[in-house]
N, CA, C and O atoms as a GROMACS GRO file, in nm:
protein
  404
    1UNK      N    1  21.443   9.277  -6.040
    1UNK     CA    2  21.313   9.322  -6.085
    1UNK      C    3  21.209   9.286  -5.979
    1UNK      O    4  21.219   9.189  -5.905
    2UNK      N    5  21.097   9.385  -5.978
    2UNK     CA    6  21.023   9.356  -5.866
    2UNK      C    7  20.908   9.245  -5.899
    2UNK      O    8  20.845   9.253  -6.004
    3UNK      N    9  20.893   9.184  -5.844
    3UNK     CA   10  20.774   9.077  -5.876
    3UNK      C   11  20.600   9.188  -5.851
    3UNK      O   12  20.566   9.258  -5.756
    4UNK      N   13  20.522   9.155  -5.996
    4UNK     CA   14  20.406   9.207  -5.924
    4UNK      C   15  20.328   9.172  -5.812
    4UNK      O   16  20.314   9.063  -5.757
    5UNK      N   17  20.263   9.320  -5.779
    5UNK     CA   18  20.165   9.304  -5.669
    5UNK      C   19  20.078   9.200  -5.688
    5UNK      O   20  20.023   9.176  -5.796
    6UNK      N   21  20.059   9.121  -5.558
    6UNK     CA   22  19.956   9.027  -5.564
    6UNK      C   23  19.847   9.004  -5.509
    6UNK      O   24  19.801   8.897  -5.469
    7UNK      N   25  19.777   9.175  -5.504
    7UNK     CA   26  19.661   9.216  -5.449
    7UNK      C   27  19.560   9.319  -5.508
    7UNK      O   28  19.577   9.340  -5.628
    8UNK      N   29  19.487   9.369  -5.465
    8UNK     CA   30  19.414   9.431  -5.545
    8UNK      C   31  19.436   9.592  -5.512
    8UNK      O   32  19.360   9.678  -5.556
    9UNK      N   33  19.553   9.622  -5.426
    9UNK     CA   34  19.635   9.746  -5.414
    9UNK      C   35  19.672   9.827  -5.605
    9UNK      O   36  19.748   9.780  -5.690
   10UNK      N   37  19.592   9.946  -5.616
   10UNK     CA   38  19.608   9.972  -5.732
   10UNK      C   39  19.647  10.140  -5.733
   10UNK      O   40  19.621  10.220  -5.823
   11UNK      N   41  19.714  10.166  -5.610
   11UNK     CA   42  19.807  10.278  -5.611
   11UNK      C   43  19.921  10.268  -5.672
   11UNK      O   44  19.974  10.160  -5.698
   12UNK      N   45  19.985  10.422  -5.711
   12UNK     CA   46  20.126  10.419  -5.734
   12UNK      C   47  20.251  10.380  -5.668
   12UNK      O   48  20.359  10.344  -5.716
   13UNK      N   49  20.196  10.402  -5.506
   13UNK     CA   50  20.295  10.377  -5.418
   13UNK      C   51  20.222  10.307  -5.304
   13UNK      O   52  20.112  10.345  -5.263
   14UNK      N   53  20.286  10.208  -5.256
   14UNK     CA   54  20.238  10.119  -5.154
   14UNK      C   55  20.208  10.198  -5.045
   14UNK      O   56  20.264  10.307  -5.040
   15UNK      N   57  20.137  10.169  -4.962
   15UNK     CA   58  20.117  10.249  -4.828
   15UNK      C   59  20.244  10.200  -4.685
   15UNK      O   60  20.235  10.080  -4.658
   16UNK      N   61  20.326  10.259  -4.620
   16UNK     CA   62  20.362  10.183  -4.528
   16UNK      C   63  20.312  10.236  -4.385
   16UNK      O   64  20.322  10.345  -4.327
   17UNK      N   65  20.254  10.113  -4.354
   17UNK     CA   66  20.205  10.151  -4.198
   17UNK      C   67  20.286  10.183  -4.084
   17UNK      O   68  20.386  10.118  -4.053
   18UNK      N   69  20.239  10.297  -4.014
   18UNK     CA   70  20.312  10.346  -3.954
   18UNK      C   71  20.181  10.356  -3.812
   18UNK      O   72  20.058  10.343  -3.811
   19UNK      N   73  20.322  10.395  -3.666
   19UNK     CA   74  20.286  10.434  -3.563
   19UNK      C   75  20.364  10.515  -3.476
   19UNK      O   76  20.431  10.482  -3.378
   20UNK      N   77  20.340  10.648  -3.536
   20UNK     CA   78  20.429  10.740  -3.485
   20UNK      C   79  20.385  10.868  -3.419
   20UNK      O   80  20.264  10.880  -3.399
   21UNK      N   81  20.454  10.949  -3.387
   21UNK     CA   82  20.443  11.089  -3.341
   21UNK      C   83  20.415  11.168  -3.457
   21UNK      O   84  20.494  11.167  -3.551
   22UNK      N   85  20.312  11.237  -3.461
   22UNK     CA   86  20.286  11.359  -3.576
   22UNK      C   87  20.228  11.528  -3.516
   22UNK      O   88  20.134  11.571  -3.448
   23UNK      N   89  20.348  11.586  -3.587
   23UNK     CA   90  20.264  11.716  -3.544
   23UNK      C   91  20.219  11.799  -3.651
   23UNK      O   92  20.297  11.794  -3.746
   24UNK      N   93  20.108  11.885  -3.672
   24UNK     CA   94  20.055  11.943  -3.749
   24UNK      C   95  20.014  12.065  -3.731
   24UNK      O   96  19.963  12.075  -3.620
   25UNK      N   97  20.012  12.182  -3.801
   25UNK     CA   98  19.945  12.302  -3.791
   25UNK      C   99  19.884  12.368  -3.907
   25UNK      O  100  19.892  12.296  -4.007
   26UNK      N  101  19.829  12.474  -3.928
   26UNK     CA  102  19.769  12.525  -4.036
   26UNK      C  103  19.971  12.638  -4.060
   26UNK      O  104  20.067  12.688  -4.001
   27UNK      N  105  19.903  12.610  -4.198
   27UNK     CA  106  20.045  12.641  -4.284
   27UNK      C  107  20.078  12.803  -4.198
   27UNK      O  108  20.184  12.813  -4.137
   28UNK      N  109  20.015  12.879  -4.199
   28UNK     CA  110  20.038  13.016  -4.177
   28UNK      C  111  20.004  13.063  -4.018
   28UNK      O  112  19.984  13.181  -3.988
   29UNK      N  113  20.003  12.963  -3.932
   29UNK     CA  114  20.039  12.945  -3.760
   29UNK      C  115  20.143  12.884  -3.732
   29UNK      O  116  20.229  12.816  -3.788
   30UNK      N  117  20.101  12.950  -3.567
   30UNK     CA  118  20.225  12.880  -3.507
   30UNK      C  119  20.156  12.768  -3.370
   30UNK      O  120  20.221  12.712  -3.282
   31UNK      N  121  20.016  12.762  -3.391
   31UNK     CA  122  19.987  12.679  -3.312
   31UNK      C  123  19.992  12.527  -3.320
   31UNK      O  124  19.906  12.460  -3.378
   32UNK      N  125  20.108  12.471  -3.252
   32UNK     CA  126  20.136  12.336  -3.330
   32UNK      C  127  20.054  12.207  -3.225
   32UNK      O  128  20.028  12.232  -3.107
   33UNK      N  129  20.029  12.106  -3.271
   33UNK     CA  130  19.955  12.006  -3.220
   33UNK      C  131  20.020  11.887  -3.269
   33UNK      O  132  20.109  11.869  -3.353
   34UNK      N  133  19.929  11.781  -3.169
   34UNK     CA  134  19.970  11.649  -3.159
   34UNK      C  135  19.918  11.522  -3.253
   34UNK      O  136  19.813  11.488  -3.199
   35UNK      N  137  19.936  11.454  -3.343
   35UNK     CA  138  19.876  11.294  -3.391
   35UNK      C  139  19.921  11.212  -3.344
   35UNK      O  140  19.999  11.195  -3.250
   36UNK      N  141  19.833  11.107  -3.465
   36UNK     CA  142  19.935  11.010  -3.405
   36UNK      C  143  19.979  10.928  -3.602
   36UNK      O  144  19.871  10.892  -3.649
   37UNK      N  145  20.056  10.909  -3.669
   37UNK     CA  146  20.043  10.893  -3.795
   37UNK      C  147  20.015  10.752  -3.836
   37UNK      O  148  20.096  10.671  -3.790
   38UNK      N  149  19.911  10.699  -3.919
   38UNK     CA  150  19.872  10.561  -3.979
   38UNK      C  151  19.925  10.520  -4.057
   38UNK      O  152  19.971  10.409  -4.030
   39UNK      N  153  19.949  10.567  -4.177
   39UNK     CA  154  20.014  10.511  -4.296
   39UNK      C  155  20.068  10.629  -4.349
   39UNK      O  156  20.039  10.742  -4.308
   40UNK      N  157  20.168  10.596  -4.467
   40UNK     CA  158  20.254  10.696  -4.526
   40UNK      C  159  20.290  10.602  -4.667
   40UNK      O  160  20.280  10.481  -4.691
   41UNK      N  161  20.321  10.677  -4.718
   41UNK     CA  162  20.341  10.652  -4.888
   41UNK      C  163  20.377  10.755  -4.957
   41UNK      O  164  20.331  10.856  -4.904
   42UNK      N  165  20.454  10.784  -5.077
   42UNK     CA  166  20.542  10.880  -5.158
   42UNK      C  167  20.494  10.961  -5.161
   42UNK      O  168  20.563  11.062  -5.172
   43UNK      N  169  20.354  10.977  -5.154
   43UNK     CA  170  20.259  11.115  -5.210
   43UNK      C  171  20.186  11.155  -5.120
   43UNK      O  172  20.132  11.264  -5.139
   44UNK      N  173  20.150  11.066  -4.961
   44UNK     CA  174  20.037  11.075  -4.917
   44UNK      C  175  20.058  11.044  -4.766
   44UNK      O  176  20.133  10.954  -4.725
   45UNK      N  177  19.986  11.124  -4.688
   45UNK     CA  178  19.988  11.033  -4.543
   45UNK      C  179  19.872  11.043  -4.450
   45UNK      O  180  19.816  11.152  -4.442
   46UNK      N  181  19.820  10.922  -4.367
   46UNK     CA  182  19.685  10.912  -4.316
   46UNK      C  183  19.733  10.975  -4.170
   46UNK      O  184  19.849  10.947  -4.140
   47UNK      N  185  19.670  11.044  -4.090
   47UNK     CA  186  19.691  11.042  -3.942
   47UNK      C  187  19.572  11.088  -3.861
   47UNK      O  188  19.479  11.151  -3.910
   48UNK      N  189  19.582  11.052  -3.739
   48UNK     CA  190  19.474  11.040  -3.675
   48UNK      C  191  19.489  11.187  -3.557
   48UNK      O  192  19.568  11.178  -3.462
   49UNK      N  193  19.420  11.292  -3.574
   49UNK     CA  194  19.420  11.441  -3.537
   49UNK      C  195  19.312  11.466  -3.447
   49UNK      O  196  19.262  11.358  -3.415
   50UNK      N  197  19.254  11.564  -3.392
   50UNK     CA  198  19.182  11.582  -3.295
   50UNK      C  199  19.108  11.673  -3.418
   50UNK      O  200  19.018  11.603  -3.463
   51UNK      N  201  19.113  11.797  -3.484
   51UNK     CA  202  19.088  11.831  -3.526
   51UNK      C  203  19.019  11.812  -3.672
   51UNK      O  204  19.101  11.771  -3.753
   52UNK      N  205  18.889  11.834  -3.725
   52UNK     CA  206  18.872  11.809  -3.891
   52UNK      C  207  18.900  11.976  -3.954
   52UNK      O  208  18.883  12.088  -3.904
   53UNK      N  209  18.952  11.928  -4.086
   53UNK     CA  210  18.984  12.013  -4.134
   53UNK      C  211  18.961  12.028  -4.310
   53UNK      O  212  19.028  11.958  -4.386
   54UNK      N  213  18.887  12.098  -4.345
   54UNK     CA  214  18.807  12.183  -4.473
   54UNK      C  215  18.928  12.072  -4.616
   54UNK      O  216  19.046  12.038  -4.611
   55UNK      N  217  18.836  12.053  -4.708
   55UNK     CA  218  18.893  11.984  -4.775
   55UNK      C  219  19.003  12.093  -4.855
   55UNK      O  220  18.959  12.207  -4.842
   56UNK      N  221  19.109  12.092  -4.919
   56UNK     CA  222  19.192  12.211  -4.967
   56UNK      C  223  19.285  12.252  -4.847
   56UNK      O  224  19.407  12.260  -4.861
   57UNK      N  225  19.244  12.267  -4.773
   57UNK     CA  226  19.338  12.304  -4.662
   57UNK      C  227  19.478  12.259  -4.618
   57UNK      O  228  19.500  12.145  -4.578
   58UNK      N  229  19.603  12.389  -4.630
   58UNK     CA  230  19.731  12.302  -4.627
   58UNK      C  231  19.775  12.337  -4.489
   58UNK      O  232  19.725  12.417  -4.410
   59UNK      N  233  19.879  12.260  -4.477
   59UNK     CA  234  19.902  12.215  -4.311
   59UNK      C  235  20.031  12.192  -4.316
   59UNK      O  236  20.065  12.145  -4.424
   60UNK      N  237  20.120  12.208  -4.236
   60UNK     CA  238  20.263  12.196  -4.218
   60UNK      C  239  20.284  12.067  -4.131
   60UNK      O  240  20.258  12.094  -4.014
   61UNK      N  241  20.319  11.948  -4.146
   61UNK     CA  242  20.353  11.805  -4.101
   61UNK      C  243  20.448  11.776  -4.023
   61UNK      O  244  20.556  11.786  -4.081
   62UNK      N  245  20.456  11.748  -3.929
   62UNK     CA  246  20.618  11.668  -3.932
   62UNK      C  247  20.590  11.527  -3.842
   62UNK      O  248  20.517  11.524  -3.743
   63UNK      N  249  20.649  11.432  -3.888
   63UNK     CA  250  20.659  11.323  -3.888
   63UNK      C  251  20.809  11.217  -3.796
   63UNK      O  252  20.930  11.202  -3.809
   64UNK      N  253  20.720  11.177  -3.723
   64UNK     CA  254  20.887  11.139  -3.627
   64UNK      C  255  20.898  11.016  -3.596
   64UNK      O  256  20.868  10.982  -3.482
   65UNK      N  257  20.958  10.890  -3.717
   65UNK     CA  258  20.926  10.780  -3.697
   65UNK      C  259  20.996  10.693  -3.590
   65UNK      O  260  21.111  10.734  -3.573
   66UNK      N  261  20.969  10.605  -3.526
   66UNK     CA  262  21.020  10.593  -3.417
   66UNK      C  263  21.136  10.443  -3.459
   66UNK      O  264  21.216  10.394  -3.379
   67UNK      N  265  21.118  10.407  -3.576
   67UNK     CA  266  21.251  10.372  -3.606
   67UNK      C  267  21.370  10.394  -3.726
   67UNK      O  268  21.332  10.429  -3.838
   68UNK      N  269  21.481  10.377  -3.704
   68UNK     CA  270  21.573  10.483  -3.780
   68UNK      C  271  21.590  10.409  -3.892
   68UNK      O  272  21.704  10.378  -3.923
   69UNK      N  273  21.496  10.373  -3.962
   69UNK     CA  274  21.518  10.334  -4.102
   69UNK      C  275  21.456  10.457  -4.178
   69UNK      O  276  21.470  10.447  -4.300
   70UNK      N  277  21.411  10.534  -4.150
   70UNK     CA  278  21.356  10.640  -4.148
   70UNK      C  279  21.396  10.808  -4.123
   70UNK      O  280  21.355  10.819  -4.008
   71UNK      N  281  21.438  10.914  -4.151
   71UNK     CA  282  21.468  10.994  -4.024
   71UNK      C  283  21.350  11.084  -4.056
   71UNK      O  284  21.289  11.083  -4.163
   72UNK      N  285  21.324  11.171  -3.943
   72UNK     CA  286  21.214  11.254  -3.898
   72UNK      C  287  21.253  11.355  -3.970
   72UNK      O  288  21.367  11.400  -3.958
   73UNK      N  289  21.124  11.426  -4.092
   73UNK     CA  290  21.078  11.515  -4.181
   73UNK      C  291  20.975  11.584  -4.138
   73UNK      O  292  20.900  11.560  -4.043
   74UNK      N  293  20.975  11.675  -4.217
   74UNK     CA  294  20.826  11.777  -4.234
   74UNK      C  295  20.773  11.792  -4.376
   74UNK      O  296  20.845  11.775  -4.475
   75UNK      N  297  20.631  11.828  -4.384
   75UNK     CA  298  20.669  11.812  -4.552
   75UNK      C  299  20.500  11.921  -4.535
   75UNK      O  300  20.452  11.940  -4.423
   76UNK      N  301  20.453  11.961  -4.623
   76UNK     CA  302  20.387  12.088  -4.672
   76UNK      C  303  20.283  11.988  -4.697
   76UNK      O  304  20.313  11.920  -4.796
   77UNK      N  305  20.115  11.938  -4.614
   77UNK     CA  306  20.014  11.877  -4.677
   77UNK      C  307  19.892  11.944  -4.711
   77UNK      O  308  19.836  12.047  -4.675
   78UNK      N  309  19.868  11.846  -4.798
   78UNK     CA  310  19.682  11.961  -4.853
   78UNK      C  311  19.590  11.841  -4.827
   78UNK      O  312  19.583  11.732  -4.884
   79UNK      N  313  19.527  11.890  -4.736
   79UNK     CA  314  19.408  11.795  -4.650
   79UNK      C  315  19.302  11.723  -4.820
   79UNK      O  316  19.256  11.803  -4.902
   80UNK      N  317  19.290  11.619  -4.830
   80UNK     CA  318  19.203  11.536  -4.928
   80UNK      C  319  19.088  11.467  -4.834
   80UNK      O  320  18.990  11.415  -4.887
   81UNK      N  321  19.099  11.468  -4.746
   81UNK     CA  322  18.985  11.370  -4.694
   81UNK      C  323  19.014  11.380  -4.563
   81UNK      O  324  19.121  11.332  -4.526
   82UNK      N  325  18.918  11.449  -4.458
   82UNK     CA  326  18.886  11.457  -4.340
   82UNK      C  327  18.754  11.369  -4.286
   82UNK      O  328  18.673  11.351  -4.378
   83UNK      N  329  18.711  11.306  -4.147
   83UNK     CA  330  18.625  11.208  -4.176
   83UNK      C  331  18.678  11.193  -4.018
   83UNK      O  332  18.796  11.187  -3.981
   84UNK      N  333  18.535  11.188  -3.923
   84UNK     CA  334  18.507  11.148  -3.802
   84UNK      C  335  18.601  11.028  -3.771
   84UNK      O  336  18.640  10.977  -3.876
   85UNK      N  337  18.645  10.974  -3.669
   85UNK     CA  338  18.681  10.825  -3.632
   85UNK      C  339  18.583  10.776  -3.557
   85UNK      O  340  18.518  10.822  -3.463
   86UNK      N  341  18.583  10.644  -3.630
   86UNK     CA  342  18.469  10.546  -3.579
   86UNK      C  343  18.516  10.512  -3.478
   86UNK      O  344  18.437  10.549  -3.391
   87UNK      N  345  18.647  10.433  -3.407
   87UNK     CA  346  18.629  10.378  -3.311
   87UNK      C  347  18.715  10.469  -3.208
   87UNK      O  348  18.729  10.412  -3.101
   88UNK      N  349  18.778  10.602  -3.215
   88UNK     CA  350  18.829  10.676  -3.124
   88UNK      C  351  18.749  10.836  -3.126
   88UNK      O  352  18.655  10.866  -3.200
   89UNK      N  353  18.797  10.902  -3.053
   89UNK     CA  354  18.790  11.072  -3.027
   89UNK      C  355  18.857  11.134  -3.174
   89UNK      O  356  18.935  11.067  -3.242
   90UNK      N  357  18.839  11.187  -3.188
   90UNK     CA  358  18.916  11.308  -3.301
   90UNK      C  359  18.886  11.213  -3.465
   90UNK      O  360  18.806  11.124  -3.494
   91UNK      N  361  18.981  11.275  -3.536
   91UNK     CA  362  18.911  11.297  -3.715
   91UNK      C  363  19.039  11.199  -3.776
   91UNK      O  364  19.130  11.211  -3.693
   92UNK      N  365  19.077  11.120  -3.870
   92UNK     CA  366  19.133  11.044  -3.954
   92UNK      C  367  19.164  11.158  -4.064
   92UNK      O  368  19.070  11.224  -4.109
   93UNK      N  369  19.289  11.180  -4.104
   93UNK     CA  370  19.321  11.316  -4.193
   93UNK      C  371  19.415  11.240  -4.301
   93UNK      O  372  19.521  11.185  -4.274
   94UNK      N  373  19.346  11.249  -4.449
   94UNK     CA  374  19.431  11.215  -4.540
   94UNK      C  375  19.476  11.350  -4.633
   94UNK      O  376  19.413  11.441  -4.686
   95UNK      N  377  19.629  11.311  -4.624
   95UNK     CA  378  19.652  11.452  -4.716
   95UNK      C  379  19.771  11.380  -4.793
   95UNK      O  380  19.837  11.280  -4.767
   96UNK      N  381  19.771  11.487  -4.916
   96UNK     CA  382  19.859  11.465  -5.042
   96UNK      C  383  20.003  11.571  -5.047
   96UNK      O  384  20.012  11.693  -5.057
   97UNK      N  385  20.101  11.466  -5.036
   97UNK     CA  386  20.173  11.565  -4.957
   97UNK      C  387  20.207  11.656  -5.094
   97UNK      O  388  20.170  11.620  -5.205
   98UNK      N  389  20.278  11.772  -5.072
   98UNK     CA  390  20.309  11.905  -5.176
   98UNK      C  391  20.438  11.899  -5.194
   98UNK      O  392  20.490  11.881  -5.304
   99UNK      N  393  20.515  11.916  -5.056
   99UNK     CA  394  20.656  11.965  -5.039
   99UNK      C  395  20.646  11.905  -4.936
   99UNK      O  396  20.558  11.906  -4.850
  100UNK      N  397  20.812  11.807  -4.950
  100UNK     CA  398  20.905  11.822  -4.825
  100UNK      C  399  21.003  11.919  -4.792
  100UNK      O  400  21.080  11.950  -4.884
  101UNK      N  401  21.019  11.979  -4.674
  101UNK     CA  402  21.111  12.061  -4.614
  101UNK      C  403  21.223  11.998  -4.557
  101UNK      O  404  21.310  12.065  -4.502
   0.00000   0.00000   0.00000
């Protein structure tokens, strides 16, 4: 049995931090681009994009973690929260993922 959380984390699913390769496009292109991915969790993943993008907006993911506890997916996201980066170039992109492929 899992021992409870002993923080004030009050998601469904923990976040796990990540530092990986991410590529992204708008669902219905083929112009694909570069991230870099922050965190990930069952439903959700943060990454750091050059681009901001319209809240609703779905996007085709793929995710390439750089260690093999993991293997490299794609999964169908709908942008929830787009938002300047404070301390780099480009936009912080949270999306809820839909579908994995």
């Amino acid at each position: 049995m899992y021992a409870p959380r002993s923080y004030a984390e009050k998601r469904d699913f923990i976040r796990m931090s990540m530092d990986c390769p991410v590529t992204y496009q708008l669902l219905e292109s083929s112009n694909q681009k570069t991230g870099t991915c922050i965190n990930l969790s069952a439903k959700g993943i943060l990454f750091h994009c050059d681009d901001p993008f319209p809240l609703g907006t779905l996007l085709k993911v793929g995710v390439s973690p750089r260690l093999a506890i993991s293997p490299p997916f794609s999964a169908i996201v709908k942008v929830v929260r787009s938002k300047k980066h404070d301390s780099q170039d480009g936009h912080l992109l949270a999306g809820a993922i839909q579908e994995i492929n």
